[in-house]
N, C-alpha and C positions, 0 to 999 in steps of 0.2 A: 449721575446715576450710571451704573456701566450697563454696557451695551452687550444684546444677550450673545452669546457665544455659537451657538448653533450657527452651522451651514448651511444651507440652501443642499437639498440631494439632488436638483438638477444638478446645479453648480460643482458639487464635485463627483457626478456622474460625466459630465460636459466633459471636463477638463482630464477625465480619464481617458476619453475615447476619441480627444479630438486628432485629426491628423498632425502630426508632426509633434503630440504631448510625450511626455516622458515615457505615459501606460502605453502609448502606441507604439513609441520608437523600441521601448522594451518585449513586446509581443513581435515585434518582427524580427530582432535582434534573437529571441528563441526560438523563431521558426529557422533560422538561419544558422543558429548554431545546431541544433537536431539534424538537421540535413548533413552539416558539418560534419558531427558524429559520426553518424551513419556510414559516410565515407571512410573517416578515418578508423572506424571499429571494422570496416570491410576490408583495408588496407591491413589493419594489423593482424587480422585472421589469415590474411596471405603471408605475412612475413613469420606469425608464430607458427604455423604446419610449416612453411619450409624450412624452419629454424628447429624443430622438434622432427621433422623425417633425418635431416642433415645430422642431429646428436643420435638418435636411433640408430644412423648407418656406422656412425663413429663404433659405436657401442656392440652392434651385432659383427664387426669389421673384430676388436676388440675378441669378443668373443671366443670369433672362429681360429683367429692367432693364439689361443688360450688353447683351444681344442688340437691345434697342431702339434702344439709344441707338448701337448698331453699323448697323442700320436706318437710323436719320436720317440719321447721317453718310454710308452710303453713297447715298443720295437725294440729299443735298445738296451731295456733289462731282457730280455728274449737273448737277442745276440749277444751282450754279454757272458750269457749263461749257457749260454753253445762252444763259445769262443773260449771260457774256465774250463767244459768238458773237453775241448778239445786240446787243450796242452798239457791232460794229464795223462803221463807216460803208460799210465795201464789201460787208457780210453786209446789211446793211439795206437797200443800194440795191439789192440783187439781189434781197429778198424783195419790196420795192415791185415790182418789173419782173413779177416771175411772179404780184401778185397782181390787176394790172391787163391781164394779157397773157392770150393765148388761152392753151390748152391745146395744149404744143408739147412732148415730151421732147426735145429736140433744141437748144433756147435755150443762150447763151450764161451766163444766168445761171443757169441750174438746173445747167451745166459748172460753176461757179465754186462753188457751193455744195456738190457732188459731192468735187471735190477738199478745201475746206476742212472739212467734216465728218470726211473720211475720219480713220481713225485707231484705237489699237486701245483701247477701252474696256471694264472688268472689268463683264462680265455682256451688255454691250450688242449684241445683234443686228443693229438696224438703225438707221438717223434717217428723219424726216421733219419735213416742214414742212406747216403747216393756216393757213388766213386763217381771217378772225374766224367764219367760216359750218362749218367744223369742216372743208373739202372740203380733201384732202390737195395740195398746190399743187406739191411737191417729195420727193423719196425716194431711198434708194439702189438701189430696186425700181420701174422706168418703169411696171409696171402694176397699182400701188397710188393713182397722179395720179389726181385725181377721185373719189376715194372718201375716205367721211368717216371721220375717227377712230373715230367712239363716243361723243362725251361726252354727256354731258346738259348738262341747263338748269343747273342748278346747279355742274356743272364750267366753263361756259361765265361764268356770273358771278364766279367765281373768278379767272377767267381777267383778266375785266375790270376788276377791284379791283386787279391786277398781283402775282394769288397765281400761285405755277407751282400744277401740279395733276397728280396719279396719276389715269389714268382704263385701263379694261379692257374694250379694244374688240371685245367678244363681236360687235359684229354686223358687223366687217370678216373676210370670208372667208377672206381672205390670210394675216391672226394667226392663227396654232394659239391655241386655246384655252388658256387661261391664262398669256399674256403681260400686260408690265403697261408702258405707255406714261406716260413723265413730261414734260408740258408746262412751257415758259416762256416767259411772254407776251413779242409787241414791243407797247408802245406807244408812239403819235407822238402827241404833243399830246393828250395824255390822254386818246386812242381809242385801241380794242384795236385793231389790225391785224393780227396774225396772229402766231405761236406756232411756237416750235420745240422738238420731242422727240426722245426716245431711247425705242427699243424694247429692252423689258426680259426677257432666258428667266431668271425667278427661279429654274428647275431648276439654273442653273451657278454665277458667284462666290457668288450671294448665299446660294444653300442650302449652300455651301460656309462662307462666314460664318457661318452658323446653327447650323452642325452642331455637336457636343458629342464625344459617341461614339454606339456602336453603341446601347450602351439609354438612352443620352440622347442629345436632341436640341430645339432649338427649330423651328415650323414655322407655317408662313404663310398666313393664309387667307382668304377673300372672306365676304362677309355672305352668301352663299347656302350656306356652308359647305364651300366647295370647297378642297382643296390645291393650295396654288402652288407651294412650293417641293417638294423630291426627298423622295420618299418613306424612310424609313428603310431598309425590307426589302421589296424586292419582292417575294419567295415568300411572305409572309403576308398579300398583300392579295389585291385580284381580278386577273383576266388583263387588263384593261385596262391594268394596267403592265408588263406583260411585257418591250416595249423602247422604246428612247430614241427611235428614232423614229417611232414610231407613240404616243407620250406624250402623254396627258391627262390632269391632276388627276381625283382620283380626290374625290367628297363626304365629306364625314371621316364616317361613317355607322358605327353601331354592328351587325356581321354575328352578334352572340349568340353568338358561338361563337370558338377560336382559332383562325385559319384559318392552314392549311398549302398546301403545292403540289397536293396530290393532291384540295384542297377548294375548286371554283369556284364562281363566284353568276354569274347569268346576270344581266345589263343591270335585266329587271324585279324581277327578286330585290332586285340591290340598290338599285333606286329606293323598295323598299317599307319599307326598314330603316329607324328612328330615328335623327336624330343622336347625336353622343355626347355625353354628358354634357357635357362641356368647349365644343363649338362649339353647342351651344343656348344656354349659357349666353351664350359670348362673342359672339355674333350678335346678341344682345336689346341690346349695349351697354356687359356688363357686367365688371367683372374679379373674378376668387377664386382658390381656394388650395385644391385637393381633396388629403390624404395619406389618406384611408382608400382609394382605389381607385377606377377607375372603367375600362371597357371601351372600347380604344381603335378605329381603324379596322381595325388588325390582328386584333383582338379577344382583346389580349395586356392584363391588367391594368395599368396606368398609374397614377401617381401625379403631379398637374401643377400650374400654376401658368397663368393666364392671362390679358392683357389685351386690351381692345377701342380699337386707334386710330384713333379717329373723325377726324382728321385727312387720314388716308387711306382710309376707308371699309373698312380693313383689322384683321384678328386675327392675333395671335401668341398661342404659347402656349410654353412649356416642358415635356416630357413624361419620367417616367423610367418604364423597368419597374420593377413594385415588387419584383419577386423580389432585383433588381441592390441598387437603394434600400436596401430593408431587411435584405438580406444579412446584416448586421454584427450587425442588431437579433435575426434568427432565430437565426442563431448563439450570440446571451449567451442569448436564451430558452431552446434547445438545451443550451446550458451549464448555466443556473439548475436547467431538468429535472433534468437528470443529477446536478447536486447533491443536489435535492430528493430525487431517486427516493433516490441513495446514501445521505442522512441518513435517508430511510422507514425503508431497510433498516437502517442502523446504530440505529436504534430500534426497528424490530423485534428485533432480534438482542438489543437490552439488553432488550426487553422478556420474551426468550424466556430469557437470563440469570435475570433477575430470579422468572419462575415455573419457573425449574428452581432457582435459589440456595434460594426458597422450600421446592421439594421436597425439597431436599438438609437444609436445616435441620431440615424433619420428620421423617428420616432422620436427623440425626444426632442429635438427641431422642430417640427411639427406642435407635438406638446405646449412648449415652451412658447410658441409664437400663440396661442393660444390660450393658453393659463399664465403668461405671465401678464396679463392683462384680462380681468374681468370685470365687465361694464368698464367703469372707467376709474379702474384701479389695477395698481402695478405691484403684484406681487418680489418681493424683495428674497427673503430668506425663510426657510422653512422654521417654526417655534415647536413644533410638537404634530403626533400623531396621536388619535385615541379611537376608540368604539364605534363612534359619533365621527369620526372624519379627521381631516387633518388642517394645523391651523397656520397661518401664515403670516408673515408680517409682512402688510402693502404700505400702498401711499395712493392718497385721492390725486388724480390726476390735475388739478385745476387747483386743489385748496391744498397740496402740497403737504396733507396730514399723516403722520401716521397712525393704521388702524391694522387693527389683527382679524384675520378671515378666517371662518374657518367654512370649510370646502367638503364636499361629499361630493366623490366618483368613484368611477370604477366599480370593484367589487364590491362597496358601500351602497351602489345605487339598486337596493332591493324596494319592493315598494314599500311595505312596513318600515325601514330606512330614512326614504324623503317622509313618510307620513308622521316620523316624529321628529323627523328635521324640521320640518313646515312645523308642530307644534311648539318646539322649543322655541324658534324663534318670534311666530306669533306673541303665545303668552310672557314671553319677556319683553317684546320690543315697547309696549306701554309703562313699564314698571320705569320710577324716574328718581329712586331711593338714591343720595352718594355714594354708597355703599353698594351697589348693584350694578353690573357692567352695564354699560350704553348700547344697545343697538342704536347704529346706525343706516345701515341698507339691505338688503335681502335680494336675490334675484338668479338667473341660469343661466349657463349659458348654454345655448341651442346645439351649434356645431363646432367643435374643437378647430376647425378652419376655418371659422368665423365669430373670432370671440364677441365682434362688433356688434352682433344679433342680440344680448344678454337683455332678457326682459328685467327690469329695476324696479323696486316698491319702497317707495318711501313709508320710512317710518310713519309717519302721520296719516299712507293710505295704510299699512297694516293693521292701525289701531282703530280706523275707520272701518275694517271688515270685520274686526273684531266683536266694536259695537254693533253692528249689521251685520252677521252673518250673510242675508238673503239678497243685500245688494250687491249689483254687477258695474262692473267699473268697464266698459267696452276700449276707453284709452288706455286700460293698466290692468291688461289680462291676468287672471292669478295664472305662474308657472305651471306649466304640464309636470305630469309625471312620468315624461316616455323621454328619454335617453336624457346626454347633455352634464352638465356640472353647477349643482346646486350649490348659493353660498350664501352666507351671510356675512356683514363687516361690521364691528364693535369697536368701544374704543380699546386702545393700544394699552397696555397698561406695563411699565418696566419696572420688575421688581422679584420676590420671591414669592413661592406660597407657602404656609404654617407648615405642610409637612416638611420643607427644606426646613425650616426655623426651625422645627422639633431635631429634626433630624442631624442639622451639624451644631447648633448651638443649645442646643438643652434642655430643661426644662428653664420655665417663663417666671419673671416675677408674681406674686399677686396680685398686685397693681395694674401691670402689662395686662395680665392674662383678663381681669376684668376690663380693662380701655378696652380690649380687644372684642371682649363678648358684647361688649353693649355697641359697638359698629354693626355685628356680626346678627343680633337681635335685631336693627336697626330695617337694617334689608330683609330681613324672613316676617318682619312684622307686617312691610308693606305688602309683601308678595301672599301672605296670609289676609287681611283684609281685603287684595284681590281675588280671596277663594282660589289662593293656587298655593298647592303642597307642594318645595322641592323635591325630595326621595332621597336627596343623594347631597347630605351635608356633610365635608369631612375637609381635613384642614388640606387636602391635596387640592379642594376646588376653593377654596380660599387664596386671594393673592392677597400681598404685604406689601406698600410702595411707601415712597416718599416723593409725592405731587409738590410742585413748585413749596413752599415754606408750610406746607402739611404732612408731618412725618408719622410713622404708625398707620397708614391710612388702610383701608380695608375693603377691598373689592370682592363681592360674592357672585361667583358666576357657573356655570356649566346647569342650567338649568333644563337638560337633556330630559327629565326623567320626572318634572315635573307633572302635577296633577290638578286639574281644573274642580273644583270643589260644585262651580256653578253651572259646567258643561252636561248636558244626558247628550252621553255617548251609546251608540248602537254596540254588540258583541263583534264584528267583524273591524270595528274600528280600536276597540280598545286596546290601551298599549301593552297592558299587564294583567294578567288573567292571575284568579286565584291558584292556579295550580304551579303557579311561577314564582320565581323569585327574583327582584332586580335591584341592584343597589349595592353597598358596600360593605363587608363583615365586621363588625365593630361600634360601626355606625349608623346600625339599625336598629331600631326597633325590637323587641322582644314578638311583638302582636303582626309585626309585619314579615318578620320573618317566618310566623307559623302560617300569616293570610294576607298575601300583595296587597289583596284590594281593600285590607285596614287600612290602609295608609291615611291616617291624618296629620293634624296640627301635632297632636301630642308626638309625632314620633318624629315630628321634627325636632321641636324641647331635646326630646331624647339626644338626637345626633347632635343639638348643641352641647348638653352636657358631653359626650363623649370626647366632641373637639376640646372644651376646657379643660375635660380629665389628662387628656393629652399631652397639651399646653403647660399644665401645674408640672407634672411630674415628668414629663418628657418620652411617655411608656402610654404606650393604648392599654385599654380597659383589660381587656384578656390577651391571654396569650395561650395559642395552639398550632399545630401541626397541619390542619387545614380547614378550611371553610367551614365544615360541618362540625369541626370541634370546637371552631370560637360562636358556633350560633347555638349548641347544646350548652354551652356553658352561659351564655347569656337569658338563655329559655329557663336552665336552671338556681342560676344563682344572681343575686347585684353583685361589682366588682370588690375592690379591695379598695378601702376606703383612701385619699389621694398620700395623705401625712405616711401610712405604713407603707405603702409602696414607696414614698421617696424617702423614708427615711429622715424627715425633720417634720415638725411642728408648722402648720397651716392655721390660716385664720380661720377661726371654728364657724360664721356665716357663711364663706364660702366654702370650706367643704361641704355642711348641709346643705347649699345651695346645688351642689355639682352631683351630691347622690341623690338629692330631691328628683333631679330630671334624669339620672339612670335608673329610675324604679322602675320595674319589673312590670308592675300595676299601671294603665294610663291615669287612674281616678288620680294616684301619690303623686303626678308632677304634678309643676302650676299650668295652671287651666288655661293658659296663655302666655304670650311671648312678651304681652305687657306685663304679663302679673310678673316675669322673670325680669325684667326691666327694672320693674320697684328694688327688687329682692335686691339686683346689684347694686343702683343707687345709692340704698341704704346703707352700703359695707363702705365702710372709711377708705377702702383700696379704691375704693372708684375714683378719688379725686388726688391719689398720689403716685401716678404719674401724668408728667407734662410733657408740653410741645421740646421744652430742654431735655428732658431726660431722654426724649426718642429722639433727636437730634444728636445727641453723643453717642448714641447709640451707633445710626447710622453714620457718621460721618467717622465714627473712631473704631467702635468695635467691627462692624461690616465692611468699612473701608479697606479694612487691616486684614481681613481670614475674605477678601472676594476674590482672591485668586483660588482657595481650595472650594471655595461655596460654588459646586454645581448648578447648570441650570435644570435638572432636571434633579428629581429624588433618587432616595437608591433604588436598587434593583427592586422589582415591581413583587410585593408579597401579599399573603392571603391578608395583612394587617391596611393594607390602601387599593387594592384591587377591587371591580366590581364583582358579585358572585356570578353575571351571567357570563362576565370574562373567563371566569373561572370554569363555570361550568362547558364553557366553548372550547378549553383546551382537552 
């Protein structure tokens, strides 16, 4: 016979947690790798910010070479277009005229000059004309004549080599402050004579060309560190920028602080400020590349990029907020965090696993030294769990038997619980039918660190208290009901129960399915002449074996829920009150389902017919959606008679035999388990099957499908479930 398939859940709890097993070495190998992580996702948040500021620099570097080179060129359509006016012969005789003539606005040639200049230039404010002595000779402003540009000695030799030249005429009144005027020379016979410009407001096209966006931008500036071009944000500088017309470059000056609207610097305040990091630099001469930060004139963190053009005695720089800049970079580090933190915790958590799996294994050591020995039986592998407790497969220490335990602890040990543990096994342990499991032992044990304490009752004393309730046995205490682990030991039985046989092979022959009921009669007959009602008949608590050269054989057992017909039971005692329901949907009664404490003989009939209706056709009686749908439909109707459900032709005495005991009515069954005896008897299937046909059976057809024949049934539904099971979820 094969040997059942179930585990032991110590046994693969043990070997999960033991030290040095596969589940342990793998729980520490994940604590190890998470730490791991964590390192290397902190490492790599260092290498990608430095690798994401390093491309940022390339790129803002990039930029500002963009924006120069946009510089030149717009300079150099300027001088271009000075340098076309100045080698036309009728611009040149005109500039000769005014630079040997008095000082007249009024001349014919400063008219002809006037007109020919005119015109509309991106950024250019005004023109003028300077002879070689710098005095303004010509303008589109009559009273800027006679006053000198500004240049120096050195824009002046520039001049004379036949360089055009940027010069910033701070000491003409007339210029607002930070204008920028771009000369080109005339020379006649390789003397300067005189030079003609364009007046530059770098606040319009040009800071217009500069500009980026709002947190970037390029911006332009003098060796004294002054702003030429348009400031970014007016509200976070000083009130000197307030408006366009009253506009003056503001010192690129570092104010220590972010400045807002509501935050002004008075004139000496801010003459007293440092520059900023960037325009110290770039003022010396110099160019570089700041990405860690530095405080701008806004006194908003900046990250830039800067050159010094000495050609023009002028700075540029590219400047970005860093918050904009590095946006991307805070965000992956924001990310990496939240990684990191997450993996902390996912490592905590295995770590909190791992000294609770620990504490659980010392536990179950304890356990285990404990339950796997009670009285003087060695529990082996675990068979099943149910309602009632859970069952186990031992071995008697001495007689080297196997027997099946089934055990109540834990959260099983309510006292209603043991009070019908203690009944089940009482009222069955006399019962001595083939057909009816064996009690063998009964007893507790005291302390889980002392299995050796287990009070033991022999079968022969339990049916001894039975008969005598009132006698006291002083050598053979009856078990307490205050803590400890109730159990009792049966025989062992290896085999299936009828719902697996329904369930993966079919429906039953007529023959079979009657052998089967007259076993199954055989044991409810005895237990009924003991004035005890099962409750709970159904082919899940049916087993199916093949005992040394007796095949078919038929064990009825779980007699949990059983009812003493002979007992007067008090109301605090009784197991099932009318206002309850216990038992199985399908498999009950009509009368009991409407009133528990009907429960009789007949509604056992009942549940026997159910099992056979089962059996024939391989399909329980009804079929619903839940509990309360297959007991309306039972309350209301008998089923569907065995032939239309399966679809062929049945022996016409045992169909009326299997709807006789589903009637609806107790009086329409037979009036006993004997009188259901004759009835099968009598049907010609009762004697055609034999010990050969369930022999082929088991040794070919079960032999053959026991690899896919589960030891248990399928998944647990409203058609084999109990309803208080039911009702508990």
């Amino acid at each position: 016979m094969p040997k059942s398939r179930f585990m032991s859940d110590s046994h693969r709890l043990r070997t999960g947690v033991e030290p040095g097993s596969p589940h342990s070495r793998t729980m520490w190998l994940g604590i190890a790798f998470l730490v791991l992580m964590i390192v290397v996702m902190a490492i790599v948040s260092v290498v990608i910010e430095r690798s994401m500021r390093q491309l940022y620099g390339r790129a803002i570097e990039e930029i500002l070479r963009g924006k120069v080179a946009i510089f030149d060129a717009y300079i150099g359509e300027l001088r271009h277009e000075a340098e076309r006016l100045v080698r036309e012969p009728m611009v040149m005789t005109a500039i000769a005229d005014l630079i040997g003539a008095p000082a007249s606005p009024a001349t014919e040639s400063r008219r002809y000059l006037a007109r020919r200049m005119a015109g509309q230039r991106p950024g250019v404010v005004a023109w003028l004309v300077v002879d070689d002595e710098g005095k303004i000779v010509a303008s589109d402003d009559a009273s800027r004549i006679d006053q000198h540009c500004g240049w120096n000695d050195e824009d002046h030799q520039k001049l004379e080599l036949e360089y055009s030249r940027l010069i910033l005429p701070r000491e003409v009144k007339e210029y607002r402050d930070g204008m920028i005027v771009c000369l080109s020379p005339w020379v006649d016979d390789f003397q300067f004579k005189a030079a003609i410009g364009w007046v530059i407001d770098p606040r319009l096209d040009l800071s217009d060309r500069l500009s980026v966006s709002d947190a970037e931008a390029a911006c332009l500036f003098d060796r004294n560190g002054q702003l030429l071009s348009r400031p970014r944000l007016n509200s976070h500088a000083n009130n000197s920028l307030a408006g366009d017309q009253d506009w003056q470059p503001i010192v690129l000056r570092d104010p220590g602080f972010e400045m807002r609207d509501a935050v002004k610097l008075s004139g000496q305040e801010w003459a007293a400020r440092p520059l900023t990091k960037m325009a110290e630099k770039a003022i010396r001469g110099s160019s570089g590349l700041d990405m860690d930060g530095y405080a701008d004139y806004r006194g908003v963190s900046v990250c830039g990029v800067w050159q010094w053009l000495s050609e023009y005695h002028l700075g540029m720089a590219m400047e970005a907020d860093k918050d904009v800049a590095f946006a991307s970079v805070r965000l992956l580090n924001l990310l990496i965090v939240c990684m990191s933190v997450l993996l902390a915790g996912l490592g905590i958590c295995v770590a909190i696993l791992a000294i609770r799996t620990r504490q659980l294994r010392n536990r179950l050591q304890a356990r285990e030294t404990a339950v796997r020995r009670l009285g003087q039986y060695e529990l082996t592998e675990l068979l099943g769990v149910g309602g009632m407790g859970s069952v186990y497969r031992g071995r008697h220490q001495f007689l080297r038997r196997d027997v099946a335990i089934k055990v109540l602890e834990g959260e099983q040990l309510s006292k209603q619980a043991i009070t019908r543990f203690r009944r089940e096994v009482q009222l069955t342990s006399h019962l001595r039918h083939p057909n009816t499991i064996a009690i063998y032992d009964y007893g507790q044990v005291e302390d889980l660190s002392r299995s050796g304490l287990a009070l033991n009752a022999s079968a022969s004393q339990i049916a001894k208290a039975i008969r005598d309730p009132n006698a006291t046995d002083k050598a053979d205490p009856e078990p307490s009901d205050e803590g400890g682990i109730f159990y009792y030991v049966m025989e062992y039985i290896d085999g299936i129960s009828l719902q697996q046989l329904i369930d993966f092979y079919g429906p039953q022959t007529p023959e079979r399915t009657v052998h089967l009921l007259l076993q199954i009669c055989g044991s409810i007959a005895e237990a009924h002449q003991a004035g005890l009602i099962h409750r709970d008949i159904k082919p899940g608590n049916i087993l199916l074996c093949a005992q040394s050269s007796s095949y078919d054989h038929i064990k009825v057992l779980d007699f949990g829920l059983v009812k003493d017909t002979n007992a007067v039971e008090t109301i605090a005692l009784t197991m099932t009150q009318s206002n309850s329901i216990t038992g199985t949907p399908l498999y009950m009664a009509p009368e009991t389902i409407r009133d528990a404490t009907l429960a009789s003989r007949s509604g056992d009939l009942y549940s026997i017919g159910a099992v056979a209706y089962a059996l024939i056709t391989g399909k329980p009686t009804y079929e619903g959606d839940s509990a309360i749908d297959l007991c309306l439909k039972q309350l209301e109707r008998p089923p569907i008679p065995p032939d239309e459900r399966l679809g062929r032709r049945l022996p016409e005495p045992l169909q009326k035999c299997i709807m006789k005991c589903l009637s609806i009515n107790p009086k329409d069954r037979p009036a006993s388990v004997a009188e259901l005896v004759q009835e099968l008897d009598a049907m010609p299937e009762s004697s055609g099957w034999h010990q050969i046909d369930a022999a082929d059976w088991w040794e070919n057809v079960f032999e053959a499908n026991r690899q896919r024949t589960p030891v248990e049934t399928k998944s647990k539904t409203v058609v084999n479930q109990p309803l208080d099971a039911i009702g508990a979820r």
